[in-house]
N, C-alpha and C positions, 0 to 999 in steps of 0.2 A: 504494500500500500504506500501513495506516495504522498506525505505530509506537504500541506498546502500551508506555505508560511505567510500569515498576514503582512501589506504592504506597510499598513500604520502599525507606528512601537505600543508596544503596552506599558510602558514604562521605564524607567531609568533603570541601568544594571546596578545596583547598591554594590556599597565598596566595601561591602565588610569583611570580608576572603582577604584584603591584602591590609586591612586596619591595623595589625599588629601581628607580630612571627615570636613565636619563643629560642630562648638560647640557654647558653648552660650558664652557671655563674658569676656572677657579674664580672669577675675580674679577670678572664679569659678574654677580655674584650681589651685589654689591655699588650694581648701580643700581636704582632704583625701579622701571623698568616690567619688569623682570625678577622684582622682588620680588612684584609686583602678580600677573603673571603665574601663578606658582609659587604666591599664595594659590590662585586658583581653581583651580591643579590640585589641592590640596590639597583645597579646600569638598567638588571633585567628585567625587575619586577616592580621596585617602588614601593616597599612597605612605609608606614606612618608610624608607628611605633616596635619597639622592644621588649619583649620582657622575660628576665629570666629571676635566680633565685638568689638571695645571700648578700643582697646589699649593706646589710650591719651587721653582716659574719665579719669573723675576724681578722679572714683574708684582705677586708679591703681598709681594715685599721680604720674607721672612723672612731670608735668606743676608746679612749687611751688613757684610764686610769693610775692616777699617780699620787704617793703621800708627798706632801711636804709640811712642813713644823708642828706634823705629828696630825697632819688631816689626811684625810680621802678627796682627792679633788679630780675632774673628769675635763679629759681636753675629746674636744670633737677635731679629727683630720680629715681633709678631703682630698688631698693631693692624688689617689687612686679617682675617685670619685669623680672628680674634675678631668682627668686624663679619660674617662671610658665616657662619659655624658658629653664631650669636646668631638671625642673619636665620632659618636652618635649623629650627633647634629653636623661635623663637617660631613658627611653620608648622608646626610637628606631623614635622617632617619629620629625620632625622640622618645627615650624611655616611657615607658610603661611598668609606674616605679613599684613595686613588692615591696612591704616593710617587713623585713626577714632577714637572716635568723637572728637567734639573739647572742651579741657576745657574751664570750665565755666567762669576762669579770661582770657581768650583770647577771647571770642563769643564776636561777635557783637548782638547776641541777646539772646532770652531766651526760643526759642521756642527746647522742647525735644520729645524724642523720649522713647518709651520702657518703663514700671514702674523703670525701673533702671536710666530713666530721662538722657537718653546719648543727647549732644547739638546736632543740627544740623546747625548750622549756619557759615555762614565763618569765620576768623578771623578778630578783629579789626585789627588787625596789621599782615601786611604780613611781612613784618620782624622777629617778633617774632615769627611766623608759623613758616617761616621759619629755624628758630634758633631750634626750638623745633622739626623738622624733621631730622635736621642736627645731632643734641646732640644724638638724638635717635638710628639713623643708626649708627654713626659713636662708640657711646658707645657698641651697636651689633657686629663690628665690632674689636674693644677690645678687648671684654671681649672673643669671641666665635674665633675668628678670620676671616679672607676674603674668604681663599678657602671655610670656611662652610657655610657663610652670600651669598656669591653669589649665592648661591644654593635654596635660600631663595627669592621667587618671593613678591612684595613689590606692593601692590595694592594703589588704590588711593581710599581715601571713598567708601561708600557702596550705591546702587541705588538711585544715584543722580538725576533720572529722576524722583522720588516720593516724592511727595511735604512733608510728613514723613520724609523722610532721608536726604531731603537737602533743605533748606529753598526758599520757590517758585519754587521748579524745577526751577532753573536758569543755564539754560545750558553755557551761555555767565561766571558767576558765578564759575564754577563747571571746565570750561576751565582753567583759570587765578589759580585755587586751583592745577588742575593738572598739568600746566607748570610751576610754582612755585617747587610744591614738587619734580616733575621730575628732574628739574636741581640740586635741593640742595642734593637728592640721588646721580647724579652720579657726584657730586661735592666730594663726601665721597669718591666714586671709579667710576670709567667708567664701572666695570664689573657688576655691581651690576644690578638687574633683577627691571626695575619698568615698571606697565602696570596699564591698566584700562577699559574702564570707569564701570564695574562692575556695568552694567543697568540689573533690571528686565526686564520679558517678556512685550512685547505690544510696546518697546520704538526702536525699529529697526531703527527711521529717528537720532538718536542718536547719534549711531555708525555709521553712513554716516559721521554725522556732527563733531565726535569726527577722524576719520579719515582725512576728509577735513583740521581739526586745526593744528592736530598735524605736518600735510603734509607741511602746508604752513608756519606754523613757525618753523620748524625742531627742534620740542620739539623733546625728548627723549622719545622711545616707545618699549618697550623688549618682553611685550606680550599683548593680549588683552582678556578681562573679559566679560560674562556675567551670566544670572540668569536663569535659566530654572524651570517653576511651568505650572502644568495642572487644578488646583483649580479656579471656580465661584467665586463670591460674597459669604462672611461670610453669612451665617445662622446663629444667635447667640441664643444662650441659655444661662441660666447659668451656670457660671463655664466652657465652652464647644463653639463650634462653630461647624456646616456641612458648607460642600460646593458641589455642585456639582464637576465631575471630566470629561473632554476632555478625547478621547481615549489614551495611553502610545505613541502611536506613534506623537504626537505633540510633547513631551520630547526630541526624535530622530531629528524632525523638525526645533527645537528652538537649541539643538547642532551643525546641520548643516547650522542654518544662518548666523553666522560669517563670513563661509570658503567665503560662497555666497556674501557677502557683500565686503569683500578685494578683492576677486579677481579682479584682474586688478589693484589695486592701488598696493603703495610702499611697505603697512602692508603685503601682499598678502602672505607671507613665516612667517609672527610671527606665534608664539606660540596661540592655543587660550585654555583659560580655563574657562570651567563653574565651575563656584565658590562657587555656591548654586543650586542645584537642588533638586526635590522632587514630589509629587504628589499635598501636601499642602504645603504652607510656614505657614502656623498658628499650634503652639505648640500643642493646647488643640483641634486638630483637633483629633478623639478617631479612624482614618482611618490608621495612622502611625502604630497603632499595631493589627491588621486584619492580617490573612492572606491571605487576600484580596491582601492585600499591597503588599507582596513578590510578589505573581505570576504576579502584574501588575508591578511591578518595572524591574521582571526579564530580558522579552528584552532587555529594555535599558542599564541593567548593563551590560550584555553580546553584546551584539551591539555597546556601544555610543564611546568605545576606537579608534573605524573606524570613526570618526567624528571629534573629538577633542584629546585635549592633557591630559585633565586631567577632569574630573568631578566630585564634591565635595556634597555627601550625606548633609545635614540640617536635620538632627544635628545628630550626634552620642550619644548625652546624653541624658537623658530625665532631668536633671537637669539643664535648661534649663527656665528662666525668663523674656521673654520678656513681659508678661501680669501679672508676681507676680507670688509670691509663688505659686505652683503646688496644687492641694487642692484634689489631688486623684494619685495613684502610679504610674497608667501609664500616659505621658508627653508628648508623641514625638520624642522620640528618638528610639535605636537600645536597649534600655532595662530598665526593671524595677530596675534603678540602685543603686536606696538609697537605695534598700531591697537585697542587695547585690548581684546586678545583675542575677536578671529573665529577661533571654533572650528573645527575640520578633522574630517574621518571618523572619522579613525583615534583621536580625543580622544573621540571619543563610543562608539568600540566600548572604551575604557577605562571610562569614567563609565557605562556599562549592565553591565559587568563589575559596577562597583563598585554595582550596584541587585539582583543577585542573590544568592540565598540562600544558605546555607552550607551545607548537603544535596545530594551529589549523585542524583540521580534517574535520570537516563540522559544516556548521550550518542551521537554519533551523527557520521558525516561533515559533515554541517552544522547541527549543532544541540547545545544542552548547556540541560538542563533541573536546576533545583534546587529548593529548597523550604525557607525560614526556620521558624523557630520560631513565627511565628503560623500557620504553616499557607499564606501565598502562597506559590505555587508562579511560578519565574520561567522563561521561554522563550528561552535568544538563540540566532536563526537566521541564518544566513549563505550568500546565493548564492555558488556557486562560481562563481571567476571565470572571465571570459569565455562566461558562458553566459547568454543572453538572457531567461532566466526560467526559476524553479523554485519547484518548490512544494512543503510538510511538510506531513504528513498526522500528525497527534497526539492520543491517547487519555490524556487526564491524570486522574490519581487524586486527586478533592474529595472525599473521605469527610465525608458530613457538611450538605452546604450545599446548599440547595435550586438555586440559581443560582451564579453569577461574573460579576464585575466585571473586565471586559480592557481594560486600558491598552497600547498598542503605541507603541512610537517607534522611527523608522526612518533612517537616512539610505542614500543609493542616489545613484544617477548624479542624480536629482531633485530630492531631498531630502538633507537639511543637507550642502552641497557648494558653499558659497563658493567656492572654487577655478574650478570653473566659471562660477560666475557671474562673477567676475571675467575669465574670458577672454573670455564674451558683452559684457563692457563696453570689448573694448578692451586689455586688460592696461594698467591705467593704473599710471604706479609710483607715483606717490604720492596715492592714491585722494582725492577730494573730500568733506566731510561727508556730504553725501548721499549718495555713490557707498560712505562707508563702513556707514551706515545700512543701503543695501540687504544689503550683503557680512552686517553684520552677522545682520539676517534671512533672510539664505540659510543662515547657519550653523546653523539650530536645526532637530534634527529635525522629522518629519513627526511628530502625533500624531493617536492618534485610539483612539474607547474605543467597547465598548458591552457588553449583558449577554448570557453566554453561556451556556445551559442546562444541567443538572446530570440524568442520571437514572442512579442504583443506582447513585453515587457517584463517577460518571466523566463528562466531557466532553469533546466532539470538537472538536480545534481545526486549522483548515485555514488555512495560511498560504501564502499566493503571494506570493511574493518578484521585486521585480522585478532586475534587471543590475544585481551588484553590490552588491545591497543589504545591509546587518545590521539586525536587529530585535531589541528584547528586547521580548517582550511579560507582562508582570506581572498575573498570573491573582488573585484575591481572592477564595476563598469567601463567600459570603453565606450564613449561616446559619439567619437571621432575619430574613424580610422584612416590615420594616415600613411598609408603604406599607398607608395605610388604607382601608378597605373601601369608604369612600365616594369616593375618587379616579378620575376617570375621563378618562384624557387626549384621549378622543375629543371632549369639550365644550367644550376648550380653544377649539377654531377655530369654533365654531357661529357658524350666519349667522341672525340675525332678519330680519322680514317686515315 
């Protein structure tokens, strides 16, 4: 059957796919192939915000506790802070700032999280918590100034409801943490963006009861956060982890239970953002670079903007340490990127995102059609996975142009799928120039173009898609064809006598 796509848009494609990307640590942002990194995702895609974990862990030395003439006195530093939020913005790109974890001379205890050993514990002293939230924003604040800090959504810890990330799941706990931090942010400004509770999947009675608090003690609440993941219980291996995966359509699910949840209460009109989503939340899950992973992620990207305000990839980098040092090239992320970024699937159904129009035109179970302001009209297709091939049948509206010029890129089990190639070599861990050469040129889509005919305004476009594949194919009416009277490409190849 062949899908008849309307000539007028239905609407603006919402940007909330590229609102904000996750990363590892905050202070991994402070080395070069990381920086490097984070350009191209930048050139290619154009994220708006950041966010990763451990910006008052200890690694980045804000908290610096010192006696003198027999006192306790607390110096706040930002010289790390200033060096990765610098890096940020000269990239085009502004935190999406976590208030986490808690230094180690403020915990009440000692229980960590991640090999990078981040606390999870409250503070001994809410005072000083406080002090240390205050110093922190208001020094942002400073140095960057207010119009660009408001701009800058201000979360409260990270999945508080997992007894990992906050000591006893103590939701009673985890309140008292957020009406604290909340007041002392918009003590710095009233404009200033602070939300929460930034719960993983499974914790839904959370957000009831995180709403309930906030309500009744008229804390301070700008947007609300949580975690979207389709992944089983860890399978572990070494070095490695499986999980099984829920169909994609629970990702769309866990996006829309927010709206479900406010509605009717006061929250009912904030902002909601998923803050972390993914298939896996485990690094060394080896399913992040499949191209598996594009064609299951692609509805959601193209869908989840009608749901929410913003939804945040985990993780863009594969440089990336929650479990230690990486001990093979690909990590988790959007590319092979200490090898000077070997692209992955899932990187390139982001960057074909970011080649479409801003019109929407139709969409579809595996397909989402737009249309820019000059008039291209853009195509990204998606196999549904595990199905061996399929095919889109599409009637598109050229009004106007005698022909079209069709540029397609593709990657699929085939094409741009370094991951693969790398297993056909062996799984080498530390690749050879050569061996990184190939990976590299396995990484770049399939391309391929030619001219597709226009009559009474409309052209038919047949796409077969192979296992797994995404495509965007970039339609260009031709209006005017100037090819002169006298060209004849059949003379090209003449054989004389």
């Amino acid at each position: 059957m062949r899908v008849i796509v309307p000539e007028h848009s239905s609407g603006r494609l919402p940007g909330a796919w590229r609102a904000c990307v996750g990363t590892g640590r905050f202070e991994l942002a402070l080395r070069k192939d990381y920086q490097d990194s984070l350009a191209l995702i930048q050139h290619e895609i154009g994220f708006r915000h950041i966010r990763g974990h451990g910006l008052l862990s200890d690694g980045v030395g804000v908290h610096r506790p010192y006696e003198y003439d027999g006192a306790r006195h607390v110096r706040h530093a930002f010289t790390y802070v200033d060096q990765v939020v610098d890096a940020y913005l000269d990239l085009g790109i502004a935190p999406f700032l976590e208030l986490g974890f808690m230094p180690e001379d403020l915990a009440s205890g000692d229980q960590t999280v991640f090999w990078w050993r981040g606390n999870v514990t409250p503070p001994r002293s809410w005072t000083e918590w406080a002090a240390l939230v205050r110093a922190t924003v208001a020094h942002l604040v400073d140095r960057y100034g207010l119009d660009q800090v408001r701009q800058w959504p201000i979360e409260v810890w990270n999945e508080p409801n997992l007894k990992d990330f906050w000591q006893g799941a103590d939701q009673d706990a985890y309140h008292r943490l957020y009406e604290v931090t909340a007041h002392t942010v918009k003590e710095v400004d009233a404009s200033l963006q602070v939300g929460g509770p930034a719960i993983s999947p499974g914790a839904d009675e959370w957000m009831d009861r995180f709403v309930e608090f906030v309500t009744a003690r008229s804390v301070p609440v700008d947007f609300v956060s949580r975690h979207a993941y389709t992944s089983g219980p860890a399978q572990h291996v070494p070095f490695g982890t499986y999980q099984t995966l829920a169909p994609a359509t629970q990702l769309l699910a866990q996006f829309a239970r927010p709206r479900e949840q406010l509605r009717g209460t006061p929250l009912a009109d904030l902002p909601v953002h998923i803050t972390e989503f993914n298939s896996s939340y485990r690094p060394d899950n080896p399913v992040h670079d499949t191209a598996f992973h594009a064609a299951y992620l692609a509805p959601v990207v193209a869908a989840g903007g009608d749901l929410v305000d913003s939804f945040s990839y985990w993780t863009f980098s594969d440089m990336f340490e929650e479990v230690g040092v990486p001990t093979a090239p690909f990590h988790g992320g959007f590319g092979l990127l200490t090898h000077r970024q070997i692209k992955k699937p899932t990187f390139h159904l982001y960057a074909f995102m970011a080649r479409m129009g801003d019109q929407v035109l139709a969409r579809g179970d595996d397909h989402l059609v737009t249309r820019d302001a000059a008039g291209r009209v853009t195509v990204l297709a998606w196999a549904p996975v595990r199905e061996d091939g399929h095919t889109l049948r599409l009637s598109l509206p050229l009004p106007g142009a005698v022909s079209a010029f069709v540029l397609r890129s593709s990657v699929s089990e085939e094409a741009g799928n370094p991951w693969r190639a790398w297993c056909e070599m062996g799984q080498p861990r530390s690749p050879r120039e050569r061996e990184l050469d190939a990976l590299r040129a396995a990484a770049e889509p399939a391309v391929s173009h030619r001219a597709l005919p226009v009559a009474g305004g409309r052209a038919d476009l047949d796409l077969a898609l192979d296992r797994h594949e995404v495509t965007l194919v970039e339609i260009t009416p031709v209006v005017t064809d100037e090819t002169p009277p006298w060209w004849d490409l059949s003379r090209l190849h003449q054989e004389h006598s």
